[in-house]
N, C-alpha and C positions, 0 to 999 in steps of 0.2 A: 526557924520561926514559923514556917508556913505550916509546919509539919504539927508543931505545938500548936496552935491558932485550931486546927481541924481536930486536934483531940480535943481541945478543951470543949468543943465543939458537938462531942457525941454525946448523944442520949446513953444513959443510963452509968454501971458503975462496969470497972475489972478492966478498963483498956489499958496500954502500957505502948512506951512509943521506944522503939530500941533501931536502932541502926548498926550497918555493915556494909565492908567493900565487898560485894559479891565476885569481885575478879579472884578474890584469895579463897580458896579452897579452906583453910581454916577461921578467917574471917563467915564464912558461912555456915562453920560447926558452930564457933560462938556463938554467935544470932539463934541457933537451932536449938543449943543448950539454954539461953539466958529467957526464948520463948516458953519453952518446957517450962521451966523452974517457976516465969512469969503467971504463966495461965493454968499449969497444971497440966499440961497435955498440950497435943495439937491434933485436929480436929478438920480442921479448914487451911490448903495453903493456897494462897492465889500468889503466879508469878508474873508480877507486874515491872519489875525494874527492867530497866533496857535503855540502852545508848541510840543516839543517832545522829553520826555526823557526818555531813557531804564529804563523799570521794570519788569524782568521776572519774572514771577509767582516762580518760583524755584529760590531761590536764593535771595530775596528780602525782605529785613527787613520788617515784617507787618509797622511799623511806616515809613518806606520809601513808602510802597506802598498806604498807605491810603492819605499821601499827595502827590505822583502822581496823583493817581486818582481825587485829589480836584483838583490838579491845572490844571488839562487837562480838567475836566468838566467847573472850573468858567471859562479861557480866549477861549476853542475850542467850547464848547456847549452855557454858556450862555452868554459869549460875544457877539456870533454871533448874540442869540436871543433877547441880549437885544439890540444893534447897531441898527438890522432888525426892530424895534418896535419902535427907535426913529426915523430911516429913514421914514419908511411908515408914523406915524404921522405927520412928515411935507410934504414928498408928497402927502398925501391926504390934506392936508388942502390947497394944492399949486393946488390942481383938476388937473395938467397938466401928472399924471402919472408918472412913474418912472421903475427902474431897478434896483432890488438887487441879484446880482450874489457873489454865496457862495463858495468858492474853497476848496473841501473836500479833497478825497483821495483814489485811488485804495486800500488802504485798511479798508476802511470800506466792500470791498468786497471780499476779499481773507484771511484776518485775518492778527492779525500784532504777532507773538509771545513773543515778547521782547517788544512794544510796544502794551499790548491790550489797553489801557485807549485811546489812538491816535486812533486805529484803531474805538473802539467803538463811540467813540464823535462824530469823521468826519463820520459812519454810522447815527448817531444823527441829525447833520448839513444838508446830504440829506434829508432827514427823514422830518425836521424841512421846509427847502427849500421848499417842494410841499404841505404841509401843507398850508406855507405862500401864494405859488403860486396861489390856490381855494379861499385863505382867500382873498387876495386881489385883486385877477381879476376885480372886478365890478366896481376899482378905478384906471382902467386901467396899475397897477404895474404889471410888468410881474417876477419872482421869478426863478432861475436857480440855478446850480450848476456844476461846472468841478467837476472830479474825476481823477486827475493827478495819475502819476506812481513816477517814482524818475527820480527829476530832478535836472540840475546839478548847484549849485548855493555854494556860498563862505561856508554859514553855512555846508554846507555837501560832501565838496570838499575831506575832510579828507577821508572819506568812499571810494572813488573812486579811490585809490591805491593800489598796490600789487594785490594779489589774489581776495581778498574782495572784490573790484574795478571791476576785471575781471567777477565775479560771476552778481556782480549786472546787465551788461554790456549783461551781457546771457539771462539774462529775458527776453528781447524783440528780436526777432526774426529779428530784425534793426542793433544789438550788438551792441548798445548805451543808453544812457538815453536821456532825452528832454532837450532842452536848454530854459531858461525860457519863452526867447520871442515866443515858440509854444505855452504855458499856456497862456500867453498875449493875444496872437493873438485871439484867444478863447474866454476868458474873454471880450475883444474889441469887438467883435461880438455880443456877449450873451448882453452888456450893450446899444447898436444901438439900435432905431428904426423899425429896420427890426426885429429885435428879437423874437418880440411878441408872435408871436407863437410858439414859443421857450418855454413857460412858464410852469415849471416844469418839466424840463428835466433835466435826470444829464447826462454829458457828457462824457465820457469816453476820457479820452488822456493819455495812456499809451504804443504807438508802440506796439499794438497789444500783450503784456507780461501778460494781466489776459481779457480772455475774458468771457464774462455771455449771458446769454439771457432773 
């Protein structure tokens, strides 16, 4: 319903709202084919699906943790890789180039303790992103990545209460989280034209709360 409610929601005409388990390898072709057929092409893939459920190493039934870990590798790691692979085959066959923008995660770079499987995956996704980046340059696809912080959105509204709330809120030196449409905006950017040179960068958007060099 949420998903209908934001289409109906868009300016203009040609949007189409289609879904897929991205854990199934052929669940991901279909999606790939029913886009094609939908839009005519593909053109733009942004990889945004991704899991996130607490498993602390202490405390964690081995049978809980070993299927964390499956499900955080098949929909964060190789959904993205498989999606990115049926993207580029039809942009390359289209010659007109493209844009696959991957939205990782500040903590592929600060570590996630309750969340490692999250943390290591979306390390994986950058990782995977500039890999793709060199691999496809010659076909004019340019290959990115954001690395958001925490931002503030319905699925993790719950966190942002009482103490817990306040703590997160401390991380950035802003003493807020992002609101999704800064991640947007970004994403928007990185999928332009102008982009190009953009290709293989991971971008940091966390109000300054983990910085690297």
């Amino acid at each position: 319903e949420d998903a209908e409610a934001t289409l109906a929601g868009l300016p203009g005409t040609g949007h189409v709202l289609l879904g897929a388990d991205l854990a199934d390898p052929d669940g991901a072709a279909r999606l790939a084919e029913e886009a094609t057929a939908a839009l005519g092409g593909i053109d733009v893939l942004v990889n945004n699906a991704a899991v996130n459920t607490a498993h602390p190493p202490a405390g964690t039934a081995y049978a809980d943790w070993t299927a964390a870990w499956r499900q955080h590798v098949s929909v964060n790691l190789l959904g993205t890789a498989n999606l990115s692979h049926l993207a580029a085959d039809r942009m390359i066959a289209q010659g007109t180039g493209g844009r696959i923008v991957n939205v990782g995660s500040r903590g592929a770079f600060r570590g996630e303790p309750d969340h490692p499987a999250y943390g290591a995956t979306k390390a994986a996704v950058h990782a995977l992103g500039q890999s793709l980046a060199v691999a496809l340059a010659p076909y004019g696809i340019a290959v990115t990545s954001v690395a958001p912080g925490f931002v503030e959105t319905d699925r993790v509204a719950h966190r942002l209460a009482g103490e817990q709330g306040a703590a997160i809120r401390a991380q950035s030196p802003f003493g807020r989280v992002a609101a999704p449409e800064e991640i947007a905006s970004a994403v928007l950017w990185l999928a332009s034209p102008e982009a190009l040179w953009a290709s293989g960068t991971v971008v940091d958007l966390n109000g300054a709360s983990h910085l690297r060099t």
